[in-house]
C-alpha positions as CSV (number, residue, x, y, z in Angstrom):
1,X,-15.2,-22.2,-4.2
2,X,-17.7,-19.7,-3.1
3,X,-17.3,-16.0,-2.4
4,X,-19.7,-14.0,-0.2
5,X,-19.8,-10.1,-1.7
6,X,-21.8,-7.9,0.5
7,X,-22.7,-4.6,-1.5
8,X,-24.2,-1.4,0.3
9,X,-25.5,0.7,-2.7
10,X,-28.2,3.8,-2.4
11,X,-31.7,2.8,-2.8
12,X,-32.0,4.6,-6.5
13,X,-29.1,2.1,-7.7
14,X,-29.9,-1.2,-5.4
15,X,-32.4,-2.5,-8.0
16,X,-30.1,-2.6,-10.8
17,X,-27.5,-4.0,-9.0
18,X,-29.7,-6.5,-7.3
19,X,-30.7,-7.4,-11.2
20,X,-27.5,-7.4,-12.4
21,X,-25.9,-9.6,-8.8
22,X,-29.3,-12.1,-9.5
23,X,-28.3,-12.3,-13.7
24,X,-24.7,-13.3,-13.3
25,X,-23.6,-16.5,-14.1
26,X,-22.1,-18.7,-11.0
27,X,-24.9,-16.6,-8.4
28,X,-25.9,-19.0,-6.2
29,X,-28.0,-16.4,-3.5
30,X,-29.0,-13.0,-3.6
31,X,-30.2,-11.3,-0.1
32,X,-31.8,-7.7,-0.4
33,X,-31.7,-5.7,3.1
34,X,-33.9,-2.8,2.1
35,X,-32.8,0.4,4.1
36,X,-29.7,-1.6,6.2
37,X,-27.3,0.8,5.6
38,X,-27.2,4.0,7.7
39,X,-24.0,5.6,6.5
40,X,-24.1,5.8,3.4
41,X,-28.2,5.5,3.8
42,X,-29.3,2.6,1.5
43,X,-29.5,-1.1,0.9
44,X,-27.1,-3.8,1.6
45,X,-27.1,-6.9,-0.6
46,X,-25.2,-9.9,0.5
47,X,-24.6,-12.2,-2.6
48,X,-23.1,-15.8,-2.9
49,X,-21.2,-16.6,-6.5
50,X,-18.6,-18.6,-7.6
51,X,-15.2,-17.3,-7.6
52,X,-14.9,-17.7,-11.4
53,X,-17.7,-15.4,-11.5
54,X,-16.8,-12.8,-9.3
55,X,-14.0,-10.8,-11.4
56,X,-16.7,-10.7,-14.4
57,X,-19.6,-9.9,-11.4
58,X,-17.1,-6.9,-10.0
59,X,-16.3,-5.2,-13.6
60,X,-20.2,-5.0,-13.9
61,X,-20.5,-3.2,-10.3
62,X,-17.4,-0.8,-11.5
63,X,-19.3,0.1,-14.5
64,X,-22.4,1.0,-12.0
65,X,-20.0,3.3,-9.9
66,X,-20.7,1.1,-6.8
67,X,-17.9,1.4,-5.1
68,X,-18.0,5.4,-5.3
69,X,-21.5,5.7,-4.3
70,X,-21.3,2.5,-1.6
71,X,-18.7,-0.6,-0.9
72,X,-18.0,-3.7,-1.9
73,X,-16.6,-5.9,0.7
74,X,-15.5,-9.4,-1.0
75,X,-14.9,-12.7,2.0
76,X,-14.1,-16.1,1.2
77,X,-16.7,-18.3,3.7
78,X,-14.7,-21.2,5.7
79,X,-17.6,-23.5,4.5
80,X,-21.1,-23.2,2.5
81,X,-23.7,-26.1,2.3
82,X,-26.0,-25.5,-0.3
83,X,-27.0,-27.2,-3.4
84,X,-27.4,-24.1,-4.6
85,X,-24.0,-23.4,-4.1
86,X,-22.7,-26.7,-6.0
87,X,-24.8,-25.9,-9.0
88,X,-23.4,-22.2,-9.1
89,X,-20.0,-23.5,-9.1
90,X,-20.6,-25.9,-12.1
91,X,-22.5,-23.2,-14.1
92,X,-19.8,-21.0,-13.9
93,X,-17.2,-21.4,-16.6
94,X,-13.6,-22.2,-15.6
95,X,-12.0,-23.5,-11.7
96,X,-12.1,-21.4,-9.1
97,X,-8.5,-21.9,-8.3
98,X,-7.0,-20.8,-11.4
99,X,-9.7,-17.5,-11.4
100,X,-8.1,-14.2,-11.0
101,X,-9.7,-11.0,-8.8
102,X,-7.6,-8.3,-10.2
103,X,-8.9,-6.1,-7.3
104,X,-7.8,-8.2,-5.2
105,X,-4.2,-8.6,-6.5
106,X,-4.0,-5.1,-6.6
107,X,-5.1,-5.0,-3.3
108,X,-2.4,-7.0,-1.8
109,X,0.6,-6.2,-3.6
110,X,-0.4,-2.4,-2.9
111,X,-0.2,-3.0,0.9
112,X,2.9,-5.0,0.5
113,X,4.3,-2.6,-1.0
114,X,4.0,0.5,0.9
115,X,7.4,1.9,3.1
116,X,6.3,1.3,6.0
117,X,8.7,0.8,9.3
118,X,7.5,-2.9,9.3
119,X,8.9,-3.4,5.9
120,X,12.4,-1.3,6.4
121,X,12.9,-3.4,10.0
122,X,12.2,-6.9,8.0
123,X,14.9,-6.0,5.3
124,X,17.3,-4.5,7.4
125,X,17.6,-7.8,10.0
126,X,17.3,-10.4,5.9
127,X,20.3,-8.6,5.0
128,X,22.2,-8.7,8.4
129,X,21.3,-12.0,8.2
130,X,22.8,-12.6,5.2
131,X,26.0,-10.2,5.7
132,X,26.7,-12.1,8.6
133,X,26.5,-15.6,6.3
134,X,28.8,-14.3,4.2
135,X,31.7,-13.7,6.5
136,X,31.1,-17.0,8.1
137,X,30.2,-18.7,5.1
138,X,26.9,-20.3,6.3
139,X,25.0,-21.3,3.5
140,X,22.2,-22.0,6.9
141,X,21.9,-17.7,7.4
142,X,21.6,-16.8,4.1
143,X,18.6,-19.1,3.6
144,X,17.2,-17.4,6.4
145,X,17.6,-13.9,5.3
146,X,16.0,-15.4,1.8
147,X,13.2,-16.2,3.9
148,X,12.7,-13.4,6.4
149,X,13.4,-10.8,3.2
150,X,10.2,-8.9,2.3
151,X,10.9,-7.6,-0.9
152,X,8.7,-9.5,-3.4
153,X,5.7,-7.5,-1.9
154,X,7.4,-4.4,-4.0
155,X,8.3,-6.3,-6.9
156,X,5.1,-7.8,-7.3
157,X,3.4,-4.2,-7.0
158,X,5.2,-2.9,-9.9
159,X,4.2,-5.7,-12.0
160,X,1.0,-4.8,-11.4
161,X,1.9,-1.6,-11.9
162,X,3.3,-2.2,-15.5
163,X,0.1,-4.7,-16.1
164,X,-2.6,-2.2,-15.6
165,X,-1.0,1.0,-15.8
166,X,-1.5,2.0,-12.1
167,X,1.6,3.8,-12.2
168,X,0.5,5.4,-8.5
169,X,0.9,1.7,-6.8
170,X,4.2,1.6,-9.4
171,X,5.8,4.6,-7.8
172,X,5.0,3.4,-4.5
173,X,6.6,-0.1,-4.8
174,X,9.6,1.8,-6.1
175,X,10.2,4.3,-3.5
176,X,9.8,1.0,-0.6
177,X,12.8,-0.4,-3.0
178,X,14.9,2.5,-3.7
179,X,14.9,3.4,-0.1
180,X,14.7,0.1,1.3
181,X,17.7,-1.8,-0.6
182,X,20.3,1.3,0.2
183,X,19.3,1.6,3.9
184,X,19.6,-2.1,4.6
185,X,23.0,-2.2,2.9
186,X,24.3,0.9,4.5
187,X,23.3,-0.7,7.7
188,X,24.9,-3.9,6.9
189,X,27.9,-2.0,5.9
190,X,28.1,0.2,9.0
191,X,28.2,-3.5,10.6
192,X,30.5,-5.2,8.7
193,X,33.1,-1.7,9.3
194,X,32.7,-2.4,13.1
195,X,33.0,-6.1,13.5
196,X,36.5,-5.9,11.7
197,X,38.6,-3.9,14.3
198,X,36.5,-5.5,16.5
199,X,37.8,-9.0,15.5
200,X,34.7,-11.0,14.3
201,X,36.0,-11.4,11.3
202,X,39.2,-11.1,8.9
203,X,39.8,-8.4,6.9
204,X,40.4,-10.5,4.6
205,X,37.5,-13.0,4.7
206,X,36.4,-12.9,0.9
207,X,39.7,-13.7,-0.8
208,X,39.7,-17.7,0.0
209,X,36.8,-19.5,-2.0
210,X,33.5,-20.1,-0.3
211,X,30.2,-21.8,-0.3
212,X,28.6,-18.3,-1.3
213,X,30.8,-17.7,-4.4
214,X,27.3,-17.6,-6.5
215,X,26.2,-14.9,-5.2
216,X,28.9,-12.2,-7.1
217,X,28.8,-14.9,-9.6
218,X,25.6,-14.2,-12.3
219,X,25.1,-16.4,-14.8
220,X,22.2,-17.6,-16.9
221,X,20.9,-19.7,-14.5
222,X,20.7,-16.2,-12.1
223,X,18.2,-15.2,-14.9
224,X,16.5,-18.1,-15.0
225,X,16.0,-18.7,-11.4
226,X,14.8,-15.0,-10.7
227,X,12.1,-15.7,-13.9
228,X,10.7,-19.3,-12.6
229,X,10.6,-17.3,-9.2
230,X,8.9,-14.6,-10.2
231,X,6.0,-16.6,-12.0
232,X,5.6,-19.1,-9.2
233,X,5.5,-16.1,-6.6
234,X,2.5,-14.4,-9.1
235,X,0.9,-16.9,-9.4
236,X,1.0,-18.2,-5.4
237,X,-0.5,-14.3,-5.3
238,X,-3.2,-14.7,-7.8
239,X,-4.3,-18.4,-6.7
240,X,-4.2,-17.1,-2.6
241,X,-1.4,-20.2,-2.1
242,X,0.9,-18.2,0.4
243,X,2.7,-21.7,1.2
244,X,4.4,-21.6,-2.0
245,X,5.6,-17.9,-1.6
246,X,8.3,-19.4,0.8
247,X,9.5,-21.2,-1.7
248,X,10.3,-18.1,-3.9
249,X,12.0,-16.4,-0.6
250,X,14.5,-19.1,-1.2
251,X,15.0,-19.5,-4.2
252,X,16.3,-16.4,-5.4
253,X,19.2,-14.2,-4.5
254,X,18.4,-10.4,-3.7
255,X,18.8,-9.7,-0.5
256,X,22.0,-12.1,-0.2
257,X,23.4,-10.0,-3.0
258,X,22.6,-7.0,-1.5
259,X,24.6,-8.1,1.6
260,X,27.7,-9.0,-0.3
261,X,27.6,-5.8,-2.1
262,X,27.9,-4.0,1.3
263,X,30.3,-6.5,3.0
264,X,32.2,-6.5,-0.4
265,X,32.6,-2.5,-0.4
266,X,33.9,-1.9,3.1
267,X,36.3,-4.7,2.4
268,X,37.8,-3.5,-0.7
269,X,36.4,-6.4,-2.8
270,X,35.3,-3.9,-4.9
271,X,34.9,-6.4,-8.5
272,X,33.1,-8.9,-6.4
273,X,31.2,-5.8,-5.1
274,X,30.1,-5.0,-8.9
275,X,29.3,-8.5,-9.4
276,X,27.0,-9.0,-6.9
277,X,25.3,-6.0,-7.9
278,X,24.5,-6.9,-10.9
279,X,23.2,-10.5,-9.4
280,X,20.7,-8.3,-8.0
281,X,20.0,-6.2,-10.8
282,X,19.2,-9.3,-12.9
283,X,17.1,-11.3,-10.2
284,X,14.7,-7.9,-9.6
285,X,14.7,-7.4,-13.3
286,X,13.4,-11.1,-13.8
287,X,11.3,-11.7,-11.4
288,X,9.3,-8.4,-12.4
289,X,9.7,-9.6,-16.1
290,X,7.8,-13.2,-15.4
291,X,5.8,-11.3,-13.3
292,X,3.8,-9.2,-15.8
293,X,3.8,-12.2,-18.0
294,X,1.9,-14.1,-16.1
295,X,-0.3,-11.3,-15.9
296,X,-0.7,-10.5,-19.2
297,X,-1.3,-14.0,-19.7
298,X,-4.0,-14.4,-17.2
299,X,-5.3,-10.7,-19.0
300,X,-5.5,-12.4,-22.3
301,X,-6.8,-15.7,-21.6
302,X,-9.7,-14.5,-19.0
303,X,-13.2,-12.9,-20.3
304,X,-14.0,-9.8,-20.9
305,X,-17.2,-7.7,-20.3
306,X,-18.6,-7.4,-23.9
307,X,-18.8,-3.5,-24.9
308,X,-22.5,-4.1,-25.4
309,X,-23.1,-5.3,-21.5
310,X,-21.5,-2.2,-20.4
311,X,-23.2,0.1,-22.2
312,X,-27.1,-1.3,-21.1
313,X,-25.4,-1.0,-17.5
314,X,-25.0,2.8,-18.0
315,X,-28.1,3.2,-19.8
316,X,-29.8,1.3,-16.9
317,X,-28.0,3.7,-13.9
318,X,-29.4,7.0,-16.0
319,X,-32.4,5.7,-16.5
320,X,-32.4,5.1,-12.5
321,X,-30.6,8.1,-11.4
322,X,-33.3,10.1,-13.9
């Protein structure tokens, strides 16, 4: 798998970074434009490397201080021909598919993670969806608001958070849930107060046993479903497989739980109310758990730039810059 950086850098810095693009393991081409870039005015270098490659390639280019004195733009390319290209891949230690761009992650989850009216409007309508499930006990709806509910984008951002310390993306990801979660369920709520009088549903709808029972019903398998979720949903984030995110949707029970808290509360169900509350206390708190694990793991297990490679690095850029 082969990953197309371009790189506009001044003209002082684009020869060290040219030598240090050409000197990385899993570089399969390296194209100088001398004087390309107007604003800022410098070079642009458009580099092919492996994917395995590129997260060791990017930590050299943050010890440079590209990205504050230019831009790195990273593109995954449709399709590359090149021997070249095939002889980078197999130089470069490990699979592209299991190698991690922790710019990129961060990246993603931190614009999935922002409060934005997009986000509000998507959980609002998941847990209408799955209010309206519960009081006609269709097990159908409240897949659907499993699906259409956008909240992993936050829970995912404060694992990343927790990971790498960026407490900034952290805070964000918990303001989108601790505003998100109470405005969908006072809406839902609101909803659920309304239909009653208006006859679309008993008053008395949750006393008779249902198909939804397990959602004011945590157990360990609550746990355990919320962790496998969590770590399949990380890693469908770190290995770019959106497919299997859909799978994670479903699989766990927040915004389902959320719904029967609100239902629950303007019913006077108020025990199943706490119970399915804390079904959604304990699938956020595992999927963020399994979360930074796999993190941590991928952390541990991948390479790090050797102290001694960052320090030429600076030396190099002063020696420029002087």
């Amino acid at each position: 798998m082969i990953v197309q950086m371009r790189i506009c850098v001044p003209g002082e810095l684009s020869g060290v970074v040219q030598e240090c693009c050409a000197g990385q393991t899993g570089t399969a081409e390296v194209a100088r434009l001398v004087g390309a870039s107007i604003l800022p005015p410098g070079d642009v270098l458009e580099v092919q490397v492996a994917r395995e490659a590129v997260e060791e390639l990017l930590e050299k280019l943050h010890v440079l201080k590209v990205h504050e004195a230019g831009s790195i733009s990273v593109s995954m390319p449709e399709l590359v021909l090149s021997r070249r290209a095939d002889a980078a891949e197999k130089a470069a230690p490990g699979d592209g598919a299991d190698a991690m761009i922790w710019d990129e992650v961060t990246r993603q989850t931190g614009e999935d993670s922002r409060l934005t009216w997009s986000y509000l409007a998507f959980l609002v309508l998941a847990t209408q969806l799955a209010a309206i499930g519960i009081v006609t006990d269709s097990t159908i709806a409240i897949v659907g608001a499993m699906a259409v509910g956008p909240e992993f984008g936050p829970l995912a951002a404060l694992a990343v958070a927790v990971a790498r310390g960026r407490w900034r993306l952290g805070r964000r990801a918990a303001v989108a849930l601790g505003v998100g979660f109470p405005v969908a369920m006072l809406l839902a709520a609101l909803s659920a107060w309304l239909s009653v009088p208006l006859g679309l549903f008993p008053a008395d709808v949750l006393k008779s046993g249902s198909a939804v029972e397990f959602i004011y019903h945590p157990g360990p398998y609550s746990l355990i479903v919320a962790v496998l979720a969590g770590a399949a949903g990380m890693l469908s984030v770190i290995s770019r497989r959106s497919a299997a995110l859909i799978g994670v949707f479903i699989s766990v029970t927040t915004v389902p739980a959320a719904g029967f808290v609100a239902v629950a509360l303007v019913l006077g169900e108020y025990q199943k109310a706490a119970g399915s509350a804390l079904q959604l206390l304990v699938n956020l708190v595992g999927i963020v758990a399994a979360a930074v694990a796999v993190l941590v793991f991928y952390r541990l297990v991948s390479s790090r730039l050797p102290a001694g490679t960052a320090r030429q690095l600076k030396w190099k850029m002063r020696r420029t810059r002087g």
